[in-house]
Structures are given as structure tokens and as C-alpha cells.
MDAnalysis code that builds the backbone (N, CA, C; Angstrom):
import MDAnalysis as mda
import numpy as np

u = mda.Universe.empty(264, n_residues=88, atom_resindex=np.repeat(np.arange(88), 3), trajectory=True)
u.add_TopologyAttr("name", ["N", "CA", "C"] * 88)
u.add_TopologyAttr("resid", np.arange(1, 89))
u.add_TopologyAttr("resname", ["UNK", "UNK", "UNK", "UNK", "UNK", "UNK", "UNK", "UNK", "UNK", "UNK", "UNK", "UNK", "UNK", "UNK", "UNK", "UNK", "UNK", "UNK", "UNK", "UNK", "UNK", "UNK", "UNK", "UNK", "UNK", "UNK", "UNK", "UNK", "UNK", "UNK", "UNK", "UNK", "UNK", "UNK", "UNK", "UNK", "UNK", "UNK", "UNK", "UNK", "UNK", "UNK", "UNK", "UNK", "UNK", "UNK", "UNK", "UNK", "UNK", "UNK", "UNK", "UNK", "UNK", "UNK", "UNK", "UNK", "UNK", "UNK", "UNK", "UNK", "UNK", "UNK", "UNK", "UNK", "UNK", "UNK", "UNK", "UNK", "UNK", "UNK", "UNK", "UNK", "UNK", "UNK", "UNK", "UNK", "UNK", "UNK", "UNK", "UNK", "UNK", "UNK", "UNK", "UNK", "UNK", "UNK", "UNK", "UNK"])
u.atoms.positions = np.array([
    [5.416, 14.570, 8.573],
    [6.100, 13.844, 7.514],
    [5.913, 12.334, 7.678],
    [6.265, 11.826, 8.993],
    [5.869, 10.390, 8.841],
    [4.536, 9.853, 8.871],
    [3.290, 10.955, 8.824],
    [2.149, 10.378, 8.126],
    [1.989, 9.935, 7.305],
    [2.904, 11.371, 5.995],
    [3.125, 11.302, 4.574],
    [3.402, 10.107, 4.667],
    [4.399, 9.600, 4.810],
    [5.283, 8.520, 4.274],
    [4.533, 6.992, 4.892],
    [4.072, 6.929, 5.899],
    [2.853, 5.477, 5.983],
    [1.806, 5.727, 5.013],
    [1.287, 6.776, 4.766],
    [-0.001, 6.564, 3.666],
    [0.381, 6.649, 2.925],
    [1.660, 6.672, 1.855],
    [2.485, 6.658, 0.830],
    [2.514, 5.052, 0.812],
    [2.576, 4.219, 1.990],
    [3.742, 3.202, 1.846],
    [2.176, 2.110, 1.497],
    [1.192, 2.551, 2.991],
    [-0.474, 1.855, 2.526],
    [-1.284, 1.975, 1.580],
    [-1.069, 3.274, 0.339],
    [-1.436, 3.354, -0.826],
    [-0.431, 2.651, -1.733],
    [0.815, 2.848, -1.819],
    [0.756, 1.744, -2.825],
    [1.204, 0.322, -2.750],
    [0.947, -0.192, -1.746],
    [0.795, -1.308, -1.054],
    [-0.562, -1.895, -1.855],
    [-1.395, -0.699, -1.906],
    [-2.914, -1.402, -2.164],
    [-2.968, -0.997, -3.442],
    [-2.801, -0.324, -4.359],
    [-2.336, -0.247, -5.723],
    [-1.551, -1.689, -6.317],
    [-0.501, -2.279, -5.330],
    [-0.115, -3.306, -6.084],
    [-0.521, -4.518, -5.818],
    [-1.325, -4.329, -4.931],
    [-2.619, -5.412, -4.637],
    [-3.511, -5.729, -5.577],
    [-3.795, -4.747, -6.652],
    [-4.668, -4.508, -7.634],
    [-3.711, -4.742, -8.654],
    [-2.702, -4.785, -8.686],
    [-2.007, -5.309, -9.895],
    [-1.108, -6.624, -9.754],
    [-1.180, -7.377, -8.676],
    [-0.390, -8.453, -8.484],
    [-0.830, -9.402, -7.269],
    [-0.978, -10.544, -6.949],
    [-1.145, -11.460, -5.702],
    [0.057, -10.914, -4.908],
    [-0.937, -11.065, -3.699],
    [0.377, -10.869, -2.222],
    [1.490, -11.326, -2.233],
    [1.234, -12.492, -2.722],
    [2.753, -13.596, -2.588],
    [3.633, -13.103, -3.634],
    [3.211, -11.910, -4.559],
    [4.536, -11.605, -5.549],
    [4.866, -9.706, -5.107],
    [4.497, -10.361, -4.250],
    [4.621, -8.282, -3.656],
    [6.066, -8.334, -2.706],
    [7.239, -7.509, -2.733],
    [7.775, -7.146, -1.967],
    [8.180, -6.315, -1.432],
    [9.016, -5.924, -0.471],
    [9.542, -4.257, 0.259],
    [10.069, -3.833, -0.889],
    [10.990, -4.346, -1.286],
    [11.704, -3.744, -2.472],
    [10.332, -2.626, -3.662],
    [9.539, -3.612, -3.330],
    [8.314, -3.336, -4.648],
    [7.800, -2.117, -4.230],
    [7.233, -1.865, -3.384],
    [7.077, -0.756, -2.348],
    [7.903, 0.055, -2.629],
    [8.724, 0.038, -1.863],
    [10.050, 1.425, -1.751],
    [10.164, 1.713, -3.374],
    [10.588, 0.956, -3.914],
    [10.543, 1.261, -5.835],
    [9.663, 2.191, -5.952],
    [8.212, 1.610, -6.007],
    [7.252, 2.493, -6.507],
    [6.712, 3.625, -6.339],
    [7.026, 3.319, -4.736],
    [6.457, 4.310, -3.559],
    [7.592, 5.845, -3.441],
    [9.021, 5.629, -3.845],
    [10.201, 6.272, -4.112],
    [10.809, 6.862, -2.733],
    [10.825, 5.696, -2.276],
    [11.701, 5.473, -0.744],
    [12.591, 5.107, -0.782],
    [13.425, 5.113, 0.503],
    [14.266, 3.897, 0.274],
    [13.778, 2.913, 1.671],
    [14.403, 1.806, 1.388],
    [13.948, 0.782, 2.452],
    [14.065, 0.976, 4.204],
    [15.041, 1.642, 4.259],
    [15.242, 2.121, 5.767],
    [13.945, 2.664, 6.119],
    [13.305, 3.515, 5.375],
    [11.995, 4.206, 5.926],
    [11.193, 3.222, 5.874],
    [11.195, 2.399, 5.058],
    [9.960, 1.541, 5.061],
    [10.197, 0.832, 6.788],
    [11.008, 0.426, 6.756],
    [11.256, -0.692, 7.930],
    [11.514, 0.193, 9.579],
    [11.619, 1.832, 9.330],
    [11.113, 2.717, 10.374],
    [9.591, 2.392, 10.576],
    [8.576, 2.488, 9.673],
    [7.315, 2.405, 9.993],
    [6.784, 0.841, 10.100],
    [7.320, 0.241, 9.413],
    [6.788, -1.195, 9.761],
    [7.944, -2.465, 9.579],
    [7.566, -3.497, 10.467],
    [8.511, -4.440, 10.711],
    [8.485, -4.954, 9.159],
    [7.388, -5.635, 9.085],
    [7.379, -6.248, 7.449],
    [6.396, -6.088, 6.923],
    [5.762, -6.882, 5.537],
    [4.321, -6.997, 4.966],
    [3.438, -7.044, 5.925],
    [3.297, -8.770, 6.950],
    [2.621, -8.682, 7.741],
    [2.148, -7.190, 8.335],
    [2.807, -7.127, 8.748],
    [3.088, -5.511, 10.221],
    [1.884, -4.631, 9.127],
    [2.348, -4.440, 8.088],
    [1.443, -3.269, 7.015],
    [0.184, -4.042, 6.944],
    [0.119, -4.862, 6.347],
    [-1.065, -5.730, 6.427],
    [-1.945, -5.429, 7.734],
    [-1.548, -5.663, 8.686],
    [-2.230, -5.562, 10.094],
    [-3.049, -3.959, 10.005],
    [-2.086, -3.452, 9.710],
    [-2.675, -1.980, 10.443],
    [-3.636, -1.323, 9.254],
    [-3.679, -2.063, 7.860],
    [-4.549, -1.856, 6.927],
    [-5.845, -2.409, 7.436],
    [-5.985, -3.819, 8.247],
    [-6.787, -4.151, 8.241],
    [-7.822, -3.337, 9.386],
    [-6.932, -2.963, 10.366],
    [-7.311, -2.418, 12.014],
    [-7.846, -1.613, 11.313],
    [-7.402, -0.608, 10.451],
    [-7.494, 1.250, 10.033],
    [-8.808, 0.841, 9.395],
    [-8.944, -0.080, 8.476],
    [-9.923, -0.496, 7.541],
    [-11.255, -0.808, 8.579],
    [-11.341, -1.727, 9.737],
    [-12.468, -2.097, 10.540],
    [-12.657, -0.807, 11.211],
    [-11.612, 0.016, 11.565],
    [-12.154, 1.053, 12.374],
    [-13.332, 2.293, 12.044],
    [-12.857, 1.756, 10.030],
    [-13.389, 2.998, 9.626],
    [-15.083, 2.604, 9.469],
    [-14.757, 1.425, 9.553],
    [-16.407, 0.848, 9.293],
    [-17.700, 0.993, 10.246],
    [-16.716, 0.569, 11.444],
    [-17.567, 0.767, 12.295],
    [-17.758, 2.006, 12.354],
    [-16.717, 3.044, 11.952],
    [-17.342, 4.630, 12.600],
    [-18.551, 4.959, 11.051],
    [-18.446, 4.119, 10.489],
    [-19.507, 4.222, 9.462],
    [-20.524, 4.268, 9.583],
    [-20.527, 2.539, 10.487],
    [-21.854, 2.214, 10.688],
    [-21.926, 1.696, 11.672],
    [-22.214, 3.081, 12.720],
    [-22.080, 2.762, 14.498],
    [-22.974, 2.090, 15.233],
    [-24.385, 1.834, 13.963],
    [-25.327, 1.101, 14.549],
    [-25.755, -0.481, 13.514],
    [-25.029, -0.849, 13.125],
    [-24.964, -2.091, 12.799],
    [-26.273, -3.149, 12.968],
    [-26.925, -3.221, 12.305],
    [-28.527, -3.888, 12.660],
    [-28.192, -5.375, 12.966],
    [-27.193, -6.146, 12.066],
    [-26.409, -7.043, 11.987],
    [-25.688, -7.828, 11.465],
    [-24.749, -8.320, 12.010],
    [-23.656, -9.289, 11.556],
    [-23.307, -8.858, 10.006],
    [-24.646, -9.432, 9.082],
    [-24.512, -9.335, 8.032],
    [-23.888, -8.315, 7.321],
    [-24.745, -7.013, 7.917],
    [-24.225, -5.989, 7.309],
    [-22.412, -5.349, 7.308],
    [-21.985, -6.054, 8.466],
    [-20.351, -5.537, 9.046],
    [-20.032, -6.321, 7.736],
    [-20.365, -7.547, 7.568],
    [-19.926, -8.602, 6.451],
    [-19.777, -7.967, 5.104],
    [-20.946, -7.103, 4.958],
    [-21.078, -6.518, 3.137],
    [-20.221, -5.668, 3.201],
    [-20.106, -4.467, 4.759],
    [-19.194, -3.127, 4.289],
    [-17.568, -3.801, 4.054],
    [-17.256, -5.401, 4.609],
    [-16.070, -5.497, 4.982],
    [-15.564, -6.086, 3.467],
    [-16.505, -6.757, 2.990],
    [-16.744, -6.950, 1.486],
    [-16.326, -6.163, 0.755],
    [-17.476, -5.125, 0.520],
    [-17.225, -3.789, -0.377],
    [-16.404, -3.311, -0.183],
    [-15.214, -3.607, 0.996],
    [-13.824, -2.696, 1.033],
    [-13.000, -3.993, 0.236],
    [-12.984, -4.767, 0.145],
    [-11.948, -6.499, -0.106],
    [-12.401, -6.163, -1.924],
    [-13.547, -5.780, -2.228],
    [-13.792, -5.954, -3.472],
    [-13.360, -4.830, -4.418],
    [-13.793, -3.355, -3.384],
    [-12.577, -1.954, -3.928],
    [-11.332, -2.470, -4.032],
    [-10.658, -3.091, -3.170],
    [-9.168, -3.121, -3.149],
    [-7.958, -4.553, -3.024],
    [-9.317, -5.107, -3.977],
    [-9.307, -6.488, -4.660],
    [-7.983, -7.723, -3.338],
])
């Protein structure tokens, strides 16, 4: 269950990323949409930051297991891109 409920909270986290700047996003906005209530949110993460972080970790991890042989630099640059540009 508390998988459910972090990839509940990192999907629409990134859904309202696509519909709004960071700076107008809040917990409240989350738990609303997401149909939590805030206590759970703040079980899995301290704040935005905290979510932010582990989007980004989860996000590099997946890249590299993408692309375990990396020719260079550049290329970590485009996949890290093509994820910033999916999920604006």
C-alpha cells in the first residue's frame, strides 16, 4: 500500500507540473487531487523538496539502467532532457 500511495503522490505531482509552475504547486494541491489526506502525504515525504529529490534520484537511476554504457556526457544530457521535456 505505501508504494500505491508514493506513486500516487509522484504522479500527480508530475501531472501538475504539466499544468502549473512549481512555485504555484502545493501539499494541499497534491492531497486534493491525488485524494489523500495530508497526514499521508507528510508520512512519505517531509515536503516538495523531499518529493522533488527522490523524483529526480528515481529519474537518474532509471537512465542509467537505460543506458549502462553511455558513450558520453552528451548523451546522459539528451536522455536527462527527454525526461525534463516529457514532464515539462
Amino acid at each position: 500500500m505505501a508504494n500505491f500511495t508514493k506513486n500516487a503522490i509522484k504522479e500527480t505531482f508530475i501531472e501538475l507540473l504539466s499544468e502549473r509552475p512549481l512555485s504555484q504547486i502545493t501539499v494541499k494541491d497534491i492531497v486534493e487531487k491525488c485524494g489523500i489526506n495530508r497526514n499521508s502525504f507528510y508520512y512519505h515525504y517531509h515536503d516538495i523538496p523531499a518529493l522533488i529529490e527522490e523524483i529526480v534520484i528515481e529519474e537518474a537511476d532509471r537512465i542509467i539502467a537505460e543506458y549502462p554504457t553511455l558513450d558520453s556526457l552528451e548523451m546522459g544530457f539528451t536522455a536527462a532532457i527527454d525526461f525534463a521535456k516529457n514532464s515539462k
